[in-house]
ChimeraX commands (.cxc) that place a marker at each C-alpha (Angstrom):
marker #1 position -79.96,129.99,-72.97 radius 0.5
marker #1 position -79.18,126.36,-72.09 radius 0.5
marker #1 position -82.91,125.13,-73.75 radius 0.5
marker #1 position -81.16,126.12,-77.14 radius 0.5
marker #1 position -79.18,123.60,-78.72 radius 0.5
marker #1 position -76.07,125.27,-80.37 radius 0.5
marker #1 position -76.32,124.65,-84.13 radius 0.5
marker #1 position -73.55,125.13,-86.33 radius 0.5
marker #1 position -73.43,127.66,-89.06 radius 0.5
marker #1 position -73.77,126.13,-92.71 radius 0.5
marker #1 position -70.89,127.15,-94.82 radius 0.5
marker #1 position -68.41,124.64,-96.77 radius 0.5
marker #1 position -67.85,121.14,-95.83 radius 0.5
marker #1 position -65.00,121.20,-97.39 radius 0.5
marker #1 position -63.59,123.35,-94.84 radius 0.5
marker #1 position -63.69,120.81,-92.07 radius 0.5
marker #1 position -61.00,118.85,-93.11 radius 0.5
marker #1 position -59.27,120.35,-96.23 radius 0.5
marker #1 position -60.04,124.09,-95.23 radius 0.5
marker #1 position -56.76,126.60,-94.89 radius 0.5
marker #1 position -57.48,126.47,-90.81 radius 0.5
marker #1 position -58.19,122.91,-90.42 radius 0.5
marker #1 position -55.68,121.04,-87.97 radius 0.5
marker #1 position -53.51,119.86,-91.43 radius 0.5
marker #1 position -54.05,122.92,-93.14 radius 0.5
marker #1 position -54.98,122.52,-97.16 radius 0.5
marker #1 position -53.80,118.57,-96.48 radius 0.5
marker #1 position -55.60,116.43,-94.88 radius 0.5
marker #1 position -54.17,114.18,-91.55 radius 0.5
marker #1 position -54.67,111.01,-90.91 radius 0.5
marker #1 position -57.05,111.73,-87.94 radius 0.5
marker #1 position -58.83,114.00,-90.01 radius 0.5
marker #1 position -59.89,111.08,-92.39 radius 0.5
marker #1 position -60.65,109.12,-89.48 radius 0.5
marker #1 position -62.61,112.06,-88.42 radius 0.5
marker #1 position -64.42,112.08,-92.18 radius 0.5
marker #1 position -65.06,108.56,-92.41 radius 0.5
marker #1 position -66.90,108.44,-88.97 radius 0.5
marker #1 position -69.14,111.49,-89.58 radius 0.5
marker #1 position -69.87,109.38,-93.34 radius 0.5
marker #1 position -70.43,105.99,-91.69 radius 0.5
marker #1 position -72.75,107.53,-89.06 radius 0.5
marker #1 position -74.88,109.88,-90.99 radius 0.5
marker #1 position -73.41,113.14,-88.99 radius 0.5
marker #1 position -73.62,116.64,-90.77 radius 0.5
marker #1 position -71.01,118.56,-91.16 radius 0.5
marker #1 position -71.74,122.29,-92.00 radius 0.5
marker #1 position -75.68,121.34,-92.93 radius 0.5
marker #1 position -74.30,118.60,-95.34 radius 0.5
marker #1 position -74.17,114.79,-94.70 radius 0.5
marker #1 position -70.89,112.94,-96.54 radius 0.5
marker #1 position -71.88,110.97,-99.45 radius 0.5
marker #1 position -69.45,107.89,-100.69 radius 0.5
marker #1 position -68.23,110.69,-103.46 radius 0.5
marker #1 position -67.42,112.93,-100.64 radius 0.5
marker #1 position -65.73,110.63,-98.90 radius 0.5
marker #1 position -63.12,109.42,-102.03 radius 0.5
marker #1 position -62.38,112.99,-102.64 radius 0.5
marker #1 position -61.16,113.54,-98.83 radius 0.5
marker #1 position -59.19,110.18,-99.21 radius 0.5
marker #1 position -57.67,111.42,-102.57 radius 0.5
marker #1 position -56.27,114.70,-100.92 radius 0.5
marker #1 position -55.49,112.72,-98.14 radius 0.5
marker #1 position -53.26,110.55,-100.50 radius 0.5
marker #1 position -51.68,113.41,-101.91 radius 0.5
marker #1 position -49.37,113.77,-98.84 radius 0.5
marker link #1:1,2 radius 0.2
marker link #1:2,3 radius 0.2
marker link #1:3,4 radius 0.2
marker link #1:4,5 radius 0.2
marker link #1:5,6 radius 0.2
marker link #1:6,7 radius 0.2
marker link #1:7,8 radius 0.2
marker link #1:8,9 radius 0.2
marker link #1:9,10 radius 0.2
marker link #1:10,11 radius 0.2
marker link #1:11,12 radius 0.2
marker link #1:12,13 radius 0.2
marker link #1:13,14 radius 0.2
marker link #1:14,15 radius 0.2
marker link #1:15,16 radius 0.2
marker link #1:16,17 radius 0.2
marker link #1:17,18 radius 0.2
marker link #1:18,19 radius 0.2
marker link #1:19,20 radius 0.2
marker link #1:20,21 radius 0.2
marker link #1:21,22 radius 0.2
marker link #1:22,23 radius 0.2
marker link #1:23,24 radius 0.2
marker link #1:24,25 radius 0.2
marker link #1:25,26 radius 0.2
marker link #1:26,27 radius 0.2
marker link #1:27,28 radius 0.2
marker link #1:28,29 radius 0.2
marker link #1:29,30 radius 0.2
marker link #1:30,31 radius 0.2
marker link #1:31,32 radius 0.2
marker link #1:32,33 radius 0.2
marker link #1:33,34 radius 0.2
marker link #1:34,35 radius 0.2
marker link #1:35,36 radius 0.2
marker link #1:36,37 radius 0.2
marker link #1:37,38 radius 0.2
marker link #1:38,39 radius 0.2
marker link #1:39,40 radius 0.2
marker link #1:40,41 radius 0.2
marker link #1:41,42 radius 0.2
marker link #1:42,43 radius 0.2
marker link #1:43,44 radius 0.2
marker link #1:44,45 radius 0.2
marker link #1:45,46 radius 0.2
marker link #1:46,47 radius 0.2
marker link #1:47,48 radius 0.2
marker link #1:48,49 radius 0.2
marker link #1:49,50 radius 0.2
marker link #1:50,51 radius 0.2
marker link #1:51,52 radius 0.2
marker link #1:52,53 radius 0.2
marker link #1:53,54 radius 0.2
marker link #1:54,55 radius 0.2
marker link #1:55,56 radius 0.2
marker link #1:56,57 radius 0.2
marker link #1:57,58 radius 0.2
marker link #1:58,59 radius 0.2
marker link #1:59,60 radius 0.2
marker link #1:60,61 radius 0.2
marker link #1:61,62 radius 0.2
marker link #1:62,63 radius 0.2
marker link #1:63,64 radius 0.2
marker link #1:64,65 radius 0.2
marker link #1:65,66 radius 0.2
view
């Protein structure tokens, strides 16, 4: 079982930082943004999908909100 690399399941992005059980809830934190703008800046997927610039300003405009 160790030759298989775990892969995560594909579902909403979304849900990684603005998801009900993310660590600020519906909000989004301040790490979490940090968290978002590394996975943009380095190409990582999240959930199957890689964060596009549009992406990106809609985590920064929910993380605004608070």
């Amino acid at each position: 079982m160790d030759n298989y690399p775990l892969v995560e399941p594909c579902g909403d992005w979304r849900d990684e930082w603005m998801g009900e059980n993310s660590d600020g809830g519906t909000a989004v934190t301040t790490t979490e943004l940090q968290s978002a703008i590394h996975h943009w800046l380095e190409d990582i997927p999240v959930k199957c999908h890689i964060i596009h610039l549009a992406d990106l300003q809609e985590i920064i405009a929910v993380w605004l909100l608070e």
